[in-house]
Residue frames relative to the residue before (quaternion, step in Angstrom):
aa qw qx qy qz dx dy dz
X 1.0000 0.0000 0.0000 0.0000 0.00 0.00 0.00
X 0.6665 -0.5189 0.4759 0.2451 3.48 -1.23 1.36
X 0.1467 -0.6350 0.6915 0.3116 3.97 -0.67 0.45
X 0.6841 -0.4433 0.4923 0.3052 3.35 -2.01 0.88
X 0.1268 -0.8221 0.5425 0.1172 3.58 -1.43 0.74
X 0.3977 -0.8221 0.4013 0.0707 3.70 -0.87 0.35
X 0.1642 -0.8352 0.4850 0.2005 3.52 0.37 0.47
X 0.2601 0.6706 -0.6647 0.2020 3.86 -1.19 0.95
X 0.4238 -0.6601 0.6194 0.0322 2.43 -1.67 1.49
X 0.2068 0.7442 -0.6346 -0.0261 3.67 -1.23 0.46
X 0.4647 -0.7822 0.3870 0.1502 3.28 -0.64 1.03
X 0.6419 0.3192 -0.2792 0.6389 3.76 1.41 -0.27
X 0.0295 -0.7225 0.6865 -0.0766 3.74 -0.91 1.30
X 0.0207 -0.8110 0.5745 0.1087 3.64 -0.81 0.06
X 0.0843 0.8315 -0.5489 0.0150 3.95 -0.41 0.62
X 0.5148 -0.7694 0.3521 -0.1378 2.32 -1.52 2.09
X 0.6012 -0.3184 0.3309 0.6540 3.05 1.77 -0.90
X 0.8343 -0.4046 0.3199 0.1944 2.40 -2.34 0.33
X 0.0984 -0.7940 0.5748 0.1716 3.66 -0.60 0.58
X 0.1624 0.8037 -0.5332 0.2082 3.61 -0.26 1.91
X 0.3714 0.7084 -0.5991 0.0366 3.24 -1.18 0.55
X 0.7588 -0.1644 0.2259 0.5884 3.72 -0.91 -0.71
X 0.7855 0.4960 -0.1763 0.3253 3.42 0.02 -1.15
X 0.8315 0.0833 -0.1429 0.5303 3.13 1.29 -1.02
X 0.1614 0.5671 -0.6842 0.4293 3.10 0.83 1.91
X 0.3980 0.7966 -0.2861 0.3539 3.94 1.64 -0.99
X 0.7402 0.3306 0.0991 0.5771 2.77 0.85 -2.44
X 0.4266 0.4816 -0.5495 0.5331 4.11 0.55 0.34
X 0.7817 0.3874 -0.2612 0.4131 3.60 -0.32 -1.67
X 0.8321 0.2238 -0.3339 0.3821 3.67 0.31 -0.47
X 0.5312 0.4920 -0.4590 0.5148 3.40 0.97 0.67
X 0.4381 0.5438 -0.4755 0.5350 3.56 1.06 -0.14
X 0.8378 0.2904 -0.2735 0.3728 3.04 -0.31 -1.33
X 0.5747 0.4594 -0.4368 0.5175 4.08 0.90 0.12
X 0.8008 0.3470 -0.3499 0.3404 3.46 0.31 -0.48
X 0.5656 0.5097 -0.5132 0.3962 3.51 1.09 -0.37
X 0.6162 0.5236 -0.4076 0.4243 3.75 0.36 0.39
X 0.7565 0.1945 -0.3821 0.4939 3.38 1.37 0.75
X 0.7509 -0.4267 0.2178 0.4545 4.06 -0.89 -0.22
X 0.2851 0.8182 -0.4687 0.1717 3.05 1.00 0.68
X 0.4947 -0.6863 0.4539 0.2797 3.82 -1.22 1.23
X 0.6047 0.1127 0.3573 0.7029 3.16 0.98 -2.24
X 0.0764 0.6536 -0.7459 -0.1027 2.99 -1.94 0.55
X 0.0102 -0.8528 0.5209 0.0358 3.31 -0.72 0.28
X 0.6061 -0.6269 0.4708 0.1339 3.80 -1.26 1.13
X 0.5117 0.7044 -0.4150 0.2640 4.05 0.10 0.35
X 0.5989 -0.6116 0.4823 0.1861 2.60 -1.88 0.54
X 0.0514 -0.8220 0.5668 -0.0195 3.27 -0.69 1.10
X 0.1066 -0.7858 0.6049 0.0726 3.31 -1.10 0.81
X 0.5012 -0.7865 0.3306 0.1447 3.48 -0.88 1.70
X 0.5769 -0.5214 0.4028 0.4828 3.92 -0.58 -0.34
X 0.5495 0.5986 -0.2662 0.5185 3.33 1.33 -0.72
X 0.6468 -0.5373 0.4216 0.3394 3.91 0.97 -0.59
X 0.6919 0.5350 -0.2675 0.4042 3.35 1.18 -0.85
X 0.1784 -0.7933 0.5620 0.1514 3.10 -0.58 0.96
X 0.1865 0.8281 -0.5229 -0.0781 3.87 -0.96 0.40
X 0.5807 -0.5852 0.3575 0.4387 3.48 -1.15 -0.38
X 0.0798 0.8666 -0.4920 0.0238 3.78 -0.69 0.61
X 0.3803 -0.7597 0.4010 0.3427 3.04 -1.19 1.34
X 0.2621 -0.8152 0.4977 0.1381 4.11 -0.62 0.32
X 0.0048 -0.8947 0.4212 -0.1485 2.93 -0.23 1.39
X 0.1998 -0.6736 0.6844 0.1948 4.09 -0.64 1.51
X 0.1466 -0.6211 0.7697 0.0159 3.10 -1.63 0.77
X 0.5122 -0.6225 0.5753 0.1381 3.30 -1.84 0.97
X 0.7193 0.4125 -0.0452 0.5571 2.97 1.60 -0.63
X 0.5795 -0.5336 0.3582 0.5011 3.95 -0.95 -0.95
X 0.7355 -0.3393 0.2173 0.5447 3.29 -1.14 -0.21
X 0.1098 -0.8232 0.4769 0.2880 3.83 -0.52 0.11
X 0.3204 -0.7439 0.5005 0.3056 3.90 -0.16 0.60
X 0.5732 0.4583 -0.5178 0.4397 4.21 0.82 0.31
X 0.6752 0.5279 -0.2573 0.4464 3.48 1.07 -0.95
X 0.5341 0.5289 -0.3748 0.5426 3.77 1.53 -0.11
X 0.7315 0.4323 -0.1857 0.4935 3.28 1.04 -1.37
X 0.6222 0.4943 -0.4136 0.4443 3.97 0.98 0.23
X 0.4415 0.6084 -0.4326 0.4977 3.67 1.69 -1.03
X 0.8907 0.3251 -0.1873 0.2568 3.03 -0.25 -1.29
X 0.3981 0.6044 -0.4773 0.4985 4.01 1.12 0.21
X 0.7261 0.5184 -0.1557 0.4239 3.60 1.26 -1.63
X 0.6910 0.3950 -0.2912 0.5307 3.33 1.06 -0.71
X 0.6510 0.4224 -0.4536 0.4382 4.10 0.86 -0.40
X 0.5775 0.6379 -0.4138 0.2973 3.86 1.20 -0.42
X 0.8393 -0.0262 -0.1483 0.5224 3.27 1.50 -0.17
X 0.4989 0.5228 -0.4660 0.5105 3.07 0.66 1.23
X 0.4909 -0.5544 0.5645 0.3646 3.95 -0.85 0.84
X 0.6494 -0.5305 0.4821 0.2537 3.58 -1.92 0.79
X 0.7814 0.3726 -0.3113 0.3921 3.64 1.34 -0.31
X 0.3221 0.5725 -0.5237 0.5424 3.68 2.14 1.01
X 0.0421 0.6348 -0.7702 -0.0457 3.46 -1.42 0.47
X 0.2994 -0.5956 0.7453 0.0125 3.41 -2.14 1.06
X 0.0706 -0.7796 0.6102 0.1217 2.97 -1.01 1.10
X 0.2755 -0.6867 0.6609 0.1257 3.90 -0.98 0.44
X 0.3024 -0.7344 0.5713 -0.2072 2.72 -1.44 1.92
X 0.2274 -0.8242 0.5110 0.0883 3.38 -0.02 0.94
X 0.2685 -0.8611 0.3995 0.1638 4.05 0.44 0.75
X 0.1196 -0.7630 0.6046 0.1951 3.31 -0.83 0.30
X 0.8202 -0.2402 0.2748 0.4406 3.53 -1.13 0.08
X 0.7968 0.2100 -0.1461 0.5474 3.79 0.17 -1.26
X 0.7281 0.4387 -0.4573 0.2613 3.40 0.74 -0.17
X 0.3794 0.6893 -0.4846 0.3823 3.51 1.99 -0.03
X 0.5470 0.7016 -0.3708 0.2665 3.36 1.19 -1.89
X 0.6819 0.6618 -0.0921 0.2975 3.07 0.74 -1.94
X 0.6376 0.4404 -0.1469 0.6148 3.61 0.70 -2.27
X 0.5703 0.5009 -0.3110 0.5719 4.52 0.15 -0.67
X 0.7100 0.4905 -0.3370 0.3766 3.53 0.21 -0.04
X 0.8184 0.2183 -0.0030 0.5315 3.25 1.99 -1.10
X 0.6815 0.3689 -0.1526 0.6133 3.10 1.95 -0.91
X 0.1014 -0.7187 0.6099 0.3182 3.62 -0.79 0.08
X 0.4900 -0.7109 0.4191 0.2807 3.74 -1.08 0.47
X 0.1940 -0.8641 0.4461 0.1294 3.24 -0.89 0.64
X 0.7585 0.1252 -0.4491 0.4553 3.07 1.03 1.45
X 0.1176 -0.8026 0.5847 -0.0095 3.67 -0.37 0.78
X 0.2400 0.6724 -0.6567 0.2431 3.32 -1.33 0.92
X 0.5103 -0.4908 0.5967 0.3777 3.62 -1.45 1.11
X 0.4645 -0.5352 0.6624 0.2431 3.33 -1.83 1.11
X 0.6022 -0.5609 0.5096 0.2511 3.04 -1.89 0.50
């Protein structure tokens, strides 16, 4: 079962870097293969550290389009299939300077012209 999600908005994000290892080479390929089935630009894996201090891991995602609440609700089936109920992924909806920004530290690991 799919952990519950939450929508919030926070206007200071920092990103730190790539988020890589075995596992979430695991969690690249099956998010590839879910996201190329929407308008997606780029996604990318990274650490991100909030204004609040917290620092977590988030998937980051340019859209051609808006945010899409099936494509929130597919991440997250994919991330509980291999991740324990007490990992959480958060999903970032990018704007323009914050792509500028995340490219500077993360490379993406899927790209494609939006639909």
């Amino acid at each position: 079962m799919a952990k519950s999600w939450k929508e919030f908005r926070t206007p200071n994000v920092r990103f730190i870097g790539e988020q890589d290892g075995l596992v979430e080479i695991e969690l690249k390929a099956k998010l590839r293969a879910c996201l190329e089935r929407y308008s997606i630009v780029a996604a990318y894996l990274a650490r991100v550290a909030y204004e609040d201090g917290v620092i977590a891991v988030a998937l980051c995602i340019r859209t051609g389009t808006e945010s899409e609440i099936d494509l929130v609700s597919d991440v997250s089936k994919i991330f509980a299939s291999i991740f324990s109920s007490e990992n959480s992924l958060d999903v970032i909806f990018l704007t323009d300077e914050q792509e500028l920004d995340l490219k500077l530290v993360c490379r993406p690991f899927l790209t494609k012209i939006a639909d």
